[in-house]
C-alpha positions, 0 to 999 in steps of 0.5 A: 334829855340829850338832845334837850341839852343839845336845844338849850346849848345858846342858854347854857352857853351863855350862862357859861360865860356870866358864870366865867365873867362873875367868877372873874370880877369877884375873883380879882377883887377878892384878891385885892381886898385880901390881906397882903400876907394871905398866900395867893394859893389859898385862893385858889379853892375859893375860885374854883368852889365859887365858878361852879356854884354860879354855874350851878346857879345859872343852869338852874334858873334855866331850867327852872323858866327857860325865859329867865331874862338876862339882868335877873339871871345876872343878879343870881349868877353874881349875887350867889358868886359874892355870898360864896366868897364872902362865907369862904373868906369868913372861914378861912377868916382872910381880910377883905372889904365888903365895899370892893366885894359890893363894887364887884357884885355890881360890876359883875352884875353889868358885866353878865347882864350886858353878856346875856342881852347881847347872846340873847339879841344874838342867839342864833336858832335854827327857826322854820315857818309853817305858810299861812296867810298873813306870812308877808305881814309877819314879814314885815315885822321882823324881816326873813333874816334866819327864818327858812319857810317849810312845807308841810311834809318837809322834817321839821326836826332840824328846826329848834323853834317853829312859827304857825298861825294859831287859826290854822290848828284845826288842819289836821295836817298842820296839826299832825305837824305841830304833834311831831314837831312837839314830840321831837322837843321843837318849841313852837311858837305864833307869829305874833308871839314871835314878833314880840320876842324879837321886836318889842312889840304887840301885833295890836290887831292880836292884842286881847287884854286877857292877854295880860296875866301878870305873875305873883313875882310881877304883882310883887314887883310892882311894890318894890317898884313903888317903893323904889320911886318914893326913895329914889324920888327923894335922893333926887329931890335936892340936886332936882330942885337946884337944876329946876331953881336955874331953869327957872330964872332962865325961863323968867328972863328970857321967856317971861310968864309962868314958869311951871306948866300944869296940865291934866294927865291920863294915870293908872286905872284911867284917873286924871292927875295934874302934871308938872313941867317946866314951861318950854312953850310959848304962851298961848291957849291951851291945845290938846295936840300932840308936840310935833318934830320941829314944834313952832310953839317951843322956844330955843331955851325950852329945846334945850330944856327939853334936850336933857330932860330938865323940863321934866323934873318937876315931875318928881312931885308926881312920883313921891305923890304917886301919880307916876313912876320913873318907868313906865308908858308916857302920860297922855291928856284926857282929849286925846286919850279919849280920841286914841281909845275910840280909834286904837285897839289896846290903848285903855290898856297902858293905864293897868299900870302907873305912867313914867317920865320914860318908858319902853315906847320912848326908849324904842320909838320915840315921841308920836305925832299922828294916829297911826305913829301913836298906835304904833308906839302902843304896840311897845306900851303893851309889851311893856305891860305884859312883861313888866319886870326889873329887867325891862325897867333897867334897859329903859333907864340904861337907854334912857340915860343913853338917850339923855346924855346923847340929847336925842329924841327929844320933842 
């Protein structure tokens, strides 16, 4: 047990500190909220009952799933710190406000969540590889930096994680290897499983669909999910409709034309829907080709369009409809999907779930022009469907927003 502890120390370090960060941001703003005439003492009790429950909370998320990602171990942490102070000022019936304690769950929430992605990013572990073919490649993806290559022969109890090559487990000496690697409490891990903890992305040439094997959390996410695009569809519809409203009369001045753009799109299960965008391209006959850096076609008013993203509001329509989602892999139309099924491993696959305005490809490669550049930015849609969570969709909207503002990666 100790020396599992010892194992986990990244995790429970970092658990430690959202627990402190929690304790801190709903400690000042309980303070805050609390009536002036309440002795400052009296705080003191709630504090420290309150580190220790989200402590408790955290270490449990550990070691319930070790691999509890960051923002929902976050909302735990917190969200358990807020009910605990709120049911100890209720029994000790000091004044507070639930609005500063909702600001503080939030704050909170951003704070442990921003600690435990940059840990996680960070972590330093002791990780050894185990030589096998494709070592190089493997390289390749993920570079050398903190892996130490190790003979068989060689202690491996040193090493917290250890890299194989699947195809290698019937060596009885590798096999010896892994079975003291295991009882020695090593995790153990592929190489392509690795690449897509540290990258973000699929080895596609790995990539099998049964590969997907989605919780009953995530298949319950996916409602939330919807439900979540319809509501937020409709707070957004009106400032929308305003910034489509002032688009549309610069489009119709300086461009002339139509001013939506309609176009057939691949959607879930692989059916075809027609999707919405404001007109950023000259006129001209319709082309199944992808949008390239430097397009010709675009026009100065449609780059800056395109720039902040406004071209794709009128995509609203197709979230409330359900045809799309906020998040989720970018749509691509019927010829071309049919040209990257036939020559990409995996791609069918993006289409198990609904397509975004912004996804996990968009966010960390960015727009593809070619084949080869498409079939890498499946590697990350697929990663993104295999691991579909609120985690993952809440850093896409943070870079998302990021990207937005910034004005960058746009096609």
């Amino acid at each position: 047990m100790l020396r599992g502890l010892a194992q986990n120390r990244h995790w429970l370090g970092t658990i430690f500190l959202e627990a402190i960060a929690a304790f801190a941001v709903l400690s000042a703003l309980a303070i805050w909220a609390s009536a002036l005439d309440t002795p400052l003492v009296q705080a003191v009790p709630f504090a420290l009952m309150t580190f220790g429950v989200v402590l408790l909370t955290g270490a449990v998320t550990l070691f319930v799933n070790r691999r509890t990602l960051p923002v929902t171990r976050a909302i735990l942490v917190a969200g358990t710190g807020m009910v605990v102070y709120m049911a100890l000022l209720a029994v000790a019936r000091a004044y507070y406000s639930l609005s500063i304690l909702a600001a503080g769950f939030a704050v909170a929430v951003l704070t442990c969540g921003q600690i435990g992605l940059m840990l996680a990013k960070n972590r330093f572990l002791r990780i050894g590889v185990l030589p096998f073919s494709e070592q190089e490649r493997f390289f390749s993806f993920v570079g050398t930096s903190g892996l130490t290559v190790v003979s068989l022969g060689e202690d491996i109890t040193e090493f917290e994680m250890l890299v194989v090559e699947p195809k290698d487990l019937s060596d009885p000496a590798i096999a010896d290897t892994l079975e003291k690697a295991f009882l020695a409490g090593t995790e153990v891990i592929s190489w392509s499983e690795f690449v897509e903890e540290r990258k973000g992305r699929v080895v596609l040439d790995r990539f099998n669909v049964n590969d997907i094997e989605w919780s009953a959390q995530q298949h319950g996410y996916l409602l939330v999910k919807r439900v979540a695009d319809f509501v937020a569809s409709l707070i957004l519809a009106v400032p929308a409709a305003i910034l489509v409203s002032l688009a549309a009369i610069a489009i119709k001045f300086s461009m002339g034309g139509k001013i939506l753009f309609a176009q057939k799109r691949v959607g879930r299960g692989g059916t075809h829907y027609t999707m919405y965008k404001l007109r950023t391209m000259r006129e001209g006959p319709p082309k199944a080709i992808a949008t390239t850096q430097a397009d010709s076609r675009i026009t100065p008013l449609g780059a800056i369009l395109r720039r902040y993203r406004i071209d794709e509001l009128p995509q609203l329509w197709n979230i409330i409809r359900g045809d799309m989602s906020f998040i989720g892999p970018r749509p691509e139309q019927p010829e071309l999907a049919a040209r990257y099924m036939a020559e990409i491993r995996g791609f069918n696959s993006r289409h198990a779930v609904t397509p975004g305005l912004s996804g996990w490809a968009q966010v960390k490669f960015g727009y593809a022009a070619n084949t080869n550049e498409t079939a890498e930015k499946v590697s990350y849609d697929l990663f993104y469907v295999k691991n579909i969570s609120l985690d993952l969709d809440l850093r896409i909207v943070f870079k998302t927003i990021g990207t937005i503002l910034g004005g960058t990666g746009a096609r």
